[in-house]
NUZAGU-644948 format. One record per atom (N, C-alpha, C): z, y, x. Coordinates in steps of 0.2 Angstrom, whole numbers, plus 5000, padded with zeros to 4 digits. Layout:
! residues N
ZYX/...
This chain:
! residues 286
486848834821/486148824822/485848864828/485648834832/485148864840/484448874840/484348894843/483548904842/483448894851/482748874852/482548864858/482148924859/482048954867/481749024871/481248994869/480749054867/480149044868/479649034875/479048954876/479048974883/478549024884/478749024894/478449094893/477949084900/477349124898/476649124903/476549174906/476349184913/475949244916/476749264919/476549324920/477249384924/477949374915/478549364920/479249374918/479249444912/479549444907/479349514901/480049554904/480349584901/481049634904/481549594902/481549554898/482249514896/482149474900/481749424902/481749374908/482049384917/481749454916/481949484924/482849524926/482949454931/483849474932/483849514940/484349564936/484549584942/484949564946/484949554954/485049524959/485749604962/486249534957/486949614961/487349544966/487549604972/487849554980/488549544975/488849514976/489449504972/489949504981/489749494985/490149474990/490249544994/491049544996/491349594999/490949635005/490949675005/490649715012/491149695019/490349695024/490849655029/491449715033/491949705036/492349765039/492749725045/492949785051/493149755057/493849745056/494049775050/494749745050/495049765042/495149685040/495549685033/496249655033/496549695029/497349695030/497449675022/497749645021/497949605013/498849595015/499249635007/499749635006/499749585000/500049535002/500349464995/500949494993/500949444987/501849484983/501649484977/502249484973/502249504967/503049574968/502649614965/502749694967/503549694963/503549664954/504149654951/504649604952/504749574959/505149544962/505549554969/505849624969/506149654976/505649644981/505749604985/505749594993/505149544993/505049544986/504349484987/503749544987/503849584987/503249664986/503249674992/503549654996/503449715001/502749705005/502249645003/501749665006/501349715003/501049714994/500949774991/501049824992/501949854994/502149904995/501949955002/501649885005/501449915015/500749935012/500549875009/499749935008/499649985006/500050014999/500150074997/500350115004/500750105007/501050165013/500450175017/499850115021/499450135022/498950185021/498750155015/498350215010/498550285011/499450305011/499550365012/499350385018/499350345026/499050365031/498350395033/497850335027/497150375027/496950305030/496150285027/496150225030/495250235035/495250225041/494950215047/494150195042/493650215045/492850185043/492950105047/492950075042/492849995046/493549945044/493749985041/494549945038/494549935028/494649895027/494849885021/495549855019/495749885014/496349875011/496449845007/496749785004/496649764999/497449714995/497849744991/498249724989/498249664985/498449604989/498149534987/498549504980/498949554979/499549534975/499749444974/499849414969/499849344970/499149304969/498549354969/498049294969/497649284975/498049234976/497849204984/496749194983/496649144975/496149144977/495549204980/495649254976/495549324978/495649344985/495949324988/496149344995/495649304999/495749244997/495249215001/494649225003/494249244995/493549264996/493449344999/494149374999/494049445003/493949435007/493949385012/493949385019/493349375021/492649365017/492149335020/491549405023/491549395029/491249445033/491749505036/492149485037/492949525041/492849495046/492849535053/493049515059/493749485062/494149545059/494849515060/495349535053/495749495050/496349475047/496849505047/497249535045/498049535043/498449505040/498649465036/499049455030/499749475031/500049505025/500849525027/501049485020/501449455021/501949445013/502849425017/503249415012/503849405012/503849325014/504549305017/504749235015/505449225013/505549175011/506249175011/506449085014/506649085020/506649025023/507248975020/507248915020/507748885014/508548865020/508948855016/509748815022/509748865027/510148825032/510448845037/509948895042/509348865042/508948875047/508748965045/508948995039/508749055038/509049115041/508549155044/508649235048/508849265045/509149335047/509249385046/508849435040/508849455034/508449485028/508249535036/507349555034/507149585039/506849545045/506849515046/506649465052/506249475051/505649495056/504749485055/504549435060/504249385056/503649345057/503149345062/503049355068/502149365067/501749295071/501449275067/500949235068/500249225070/500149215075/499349215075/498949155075/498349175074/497849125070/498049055073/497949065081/497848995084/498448935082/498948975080/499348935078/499448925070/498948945065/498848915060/498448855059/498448815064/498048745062/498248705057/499048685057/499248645050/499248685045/499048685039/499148705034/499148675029/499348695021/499648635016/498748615013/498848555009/498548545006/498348594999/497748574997/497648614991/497448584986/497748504986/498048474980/498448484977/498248484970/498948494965/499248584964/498848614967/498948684966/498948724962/499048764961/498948814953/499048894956/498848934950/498849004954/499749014956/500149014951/500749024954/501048984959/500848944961/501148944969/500748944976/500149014973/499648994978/499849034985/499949024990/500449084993/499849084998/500349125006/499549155009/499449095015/499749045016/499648985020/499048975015/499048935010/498648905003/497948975005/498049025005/497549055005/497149065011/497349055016/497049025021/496648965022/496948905019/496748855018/496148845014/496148885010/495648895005/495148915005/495248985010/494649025015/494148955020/494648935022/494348885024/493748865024/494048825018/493548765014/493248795011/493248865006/492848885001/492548925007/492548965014/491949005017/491448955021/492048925024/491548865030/491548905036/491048895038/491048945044/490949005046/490749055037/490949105035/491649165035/492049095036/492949105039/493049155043/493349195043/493549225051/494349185054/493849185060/494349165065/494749195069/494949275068/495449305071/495849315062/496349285062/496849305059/497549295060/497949345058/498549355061/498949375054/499649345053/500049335047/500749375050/500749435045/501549445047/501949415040/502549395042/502949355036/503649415037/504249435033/504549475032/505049435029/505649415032/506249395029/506449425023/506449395016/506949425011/507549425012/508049465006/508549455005/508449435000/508049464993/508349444987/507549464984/507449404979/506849434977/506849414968/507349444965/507549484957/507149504954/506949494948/506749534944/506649584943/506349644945/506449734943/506749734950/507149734954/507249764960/506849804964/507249844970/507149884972/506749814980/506649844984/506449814990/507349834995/507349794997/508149805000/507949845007/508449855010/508649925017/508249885021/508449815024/508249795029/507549765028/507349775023/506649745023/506149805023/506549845020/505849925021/506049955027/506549925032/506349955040/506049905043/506049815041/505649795045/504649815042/504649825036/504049875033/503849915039/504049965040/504150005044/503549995053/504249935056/503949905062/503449875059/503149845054/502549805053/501749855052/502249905049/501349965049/501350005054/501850005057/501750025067/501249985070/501349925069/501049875072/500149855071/500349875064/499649865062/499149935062/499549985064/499250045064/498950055072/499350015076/499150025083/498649985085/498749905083/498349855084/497549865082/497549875075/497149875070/496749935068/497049985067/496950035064/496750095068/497150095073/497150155077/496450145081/496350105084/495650085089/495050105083/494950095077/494350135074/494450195071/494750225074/494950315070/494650355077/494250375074/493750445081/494550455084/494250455091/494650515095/494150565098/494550635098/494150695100/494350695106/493950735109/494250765116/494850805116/495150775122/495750805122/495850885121/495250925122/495550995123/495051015115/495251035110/494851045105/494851135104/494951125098/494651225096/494751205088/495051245086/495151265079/495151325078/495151365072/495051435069/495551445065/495851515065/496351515060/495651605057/495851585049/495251665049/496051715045/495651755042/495851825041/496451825034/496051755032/496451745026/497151705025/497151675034/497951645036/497551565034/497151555032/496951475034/496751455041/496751385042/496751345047/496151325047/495551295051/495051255050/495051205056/495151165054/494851105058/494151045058/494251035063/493250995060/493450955059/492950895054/493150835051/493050775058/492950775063/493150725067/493750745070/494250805070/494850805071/495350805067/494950805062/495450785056/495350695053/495150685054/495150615053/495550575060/495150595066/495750575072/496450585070/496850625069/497350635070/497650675062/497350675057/497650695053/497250655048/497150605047/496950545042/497350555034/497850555035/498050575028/498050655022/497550695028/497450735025/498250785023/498650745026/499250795027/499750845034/499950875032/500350885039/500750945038/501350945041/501950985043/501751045049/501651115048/501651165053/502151195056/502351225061/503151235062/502751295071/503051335069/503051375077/503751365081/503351365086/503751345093/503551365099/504051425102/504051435107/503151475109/502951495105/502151555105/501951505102/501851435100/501451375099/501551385093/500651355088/500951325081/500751245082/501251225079/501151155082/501151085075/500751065075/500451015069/500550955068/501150925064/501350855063/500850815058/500650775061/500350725055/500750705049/500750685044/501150665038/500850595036/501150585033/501150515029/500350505023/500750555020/500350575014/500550635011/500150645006/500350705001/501050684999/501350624997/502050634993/502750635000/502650645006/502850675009/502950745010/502550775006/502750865009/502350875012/502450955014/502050985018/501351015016/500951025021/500351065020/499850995019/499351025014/498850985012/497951015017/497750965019/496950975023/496750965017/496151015013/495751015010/494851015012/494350995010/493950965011/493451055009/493051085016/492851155015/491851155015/491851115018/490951105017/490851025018/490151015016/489850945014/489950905021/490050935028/490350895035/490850875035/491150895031/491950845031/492650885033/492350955036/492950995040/493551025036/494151025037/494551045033/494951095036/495351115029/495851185029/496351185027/496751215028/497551225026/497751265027/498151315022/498451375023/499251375026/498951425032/499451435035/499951515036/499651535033/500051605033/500551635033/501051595030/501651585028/502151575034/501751495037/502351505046/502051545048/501551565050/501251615055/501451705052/501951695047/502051765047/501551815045/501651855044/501151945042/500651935050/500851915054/500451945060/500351885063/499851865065/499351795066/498651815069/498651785077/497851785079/497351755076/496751795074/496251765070/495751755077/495351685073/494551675077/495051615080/494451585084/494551525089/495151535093/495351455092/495951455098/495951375100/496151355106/496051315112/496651265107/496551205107/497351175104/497251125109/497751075110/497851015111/498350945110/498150915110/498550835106/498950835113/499750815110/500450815113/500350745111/500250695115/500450615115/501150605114/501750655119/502250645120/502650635112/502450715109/502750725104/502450705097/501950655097/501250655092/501050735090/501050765090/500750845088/500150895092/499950925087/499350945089/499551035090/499551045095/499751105098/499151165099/499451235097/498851295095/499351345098/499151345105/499551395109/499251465105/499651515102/499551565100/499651645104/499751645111/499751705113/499451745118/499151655120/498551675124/497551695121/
């Protein structure tokens, strides 16, 4: 049995009144989407690259979004993105097939053919199809810079591992996208900065040199030659010293007292960024 709403006269009562939530993505200058199913070897390795990203730290203006197999979901991510990435695996069929590790790279303009979106289903949606579908489901809401890197498999198993030559082509793919994509929206500071080491053997850096150049919030310290000299890291599961977050600015610290030994200059000291060597260098004896 149903019953009809009561009708209703004058101003809307509190059960009538809906709230208005955006359900749509926030717009971003650049989204990178990794396709795959993760419990299929070499068919992961898109998931797997976004994961490594996230350990580098992700830029203001970037989103990350591990598309795993649902292409639909990928497609609606794209709306209000300026520029694209997609990465997934392929496995090309016969004779015509590369070497496991081959990298793809395709850009937009050459994505004009693409499949049909009849007769599909989610498991066979892959990231052509999800293209496709951006398409037609954004309109002209679409972005038009997109670029696809596709990653030769070897073997894509049950429970496998990601094979040798797939996690170095991994490798050249998040160089690529870290330079193209990524690096252009990370502050850069002026070449000659200033950091503080205090009395306690910690290091301070501001939060716009720390996000320049230390995005993951980790880093390797090592003295050399009067210099203390500052590797960026991957992430925390790489090792090293961790940047902790020290007032509501963003500026961060790390204790250093350990390679600086019993005896360490305190107060301000002059540093600068080694392009040569990636490392951020704090001459110590001047």
């Amino acid at each position: 049995m149903t019953s009809e709403a009561p009708e209703s006269h004058g101003e809307p009562t509190g059960s009538e009144v809906k709230a208005e939530v955006d359900l749509e993505p926030p717009g971003c200058a650049a989204l990178i989407v990794g396709c795959g199913n993760l419990l299929r070897g070499d068919d992961g390795v898109g998931p797997v690259l976004i994961r490594h990203l996230w350990d580098r730290g992700v830029p203001q203006g970037a989103r990350l979004v591990d598309g795993g197999t649902a292409g639909m979901d990928v497609a609606f991510q794209m709306r209000g993105a300026e520029r694209v990435v997609i990465v997934d695996a392929c496995l090309t069929p016969g004779a015509t097939a590369a070497a496991p590790g081959t990298v793809y790279r395709v850009p937009g303009e050459e994505l004009g053919e693409l499949p049909p979106l009849e007769g599909l289903h989610t498991h066979s949606f892959r990231w052509d199809h999800a293209i496709a579908f951006a398409r037609w489901a954004l309109g002209e809401d679409c972005p038009t810079d997109i670029t696809v890197f596709l990653i030769e498999a070897a073997g894509v198993e049950l429970g496998a591992e990601l094979t040798e030559p797939v996690q170095v082509a991994m490798e050249q793919v998040i160089e690529l996208i870290e330079r193209d994509y990524l690096a252009p929206l990370r502050p850069r500071p002026r070449d000659a900065v200033s950091v503080e080491i205090t009395a306690e053997g910690y290091l301070r850096l501001t939060a716009e040199l720390a996000a320049a150049r230390f995005p993951s919030d980790a880093l390797a310290a090592v003295l050399r030659d009067g210099e203390l000299w500052l590797f960026p890291l991957r992430g925390p599961s790489s090792g090293g010293l961790l940047l902790k977050q020290r007032n509501p600015a963003g500026d961060r610290t790390a204790l250093v007292r350990e390679v600086l030994a019993d005896q360490f200059p305190v107060g301000v000291r002059s540093a600068f960024w080694d392009d040569e060597h990636k490392v951020l260098r704090i001459p110590l004896d001047a």
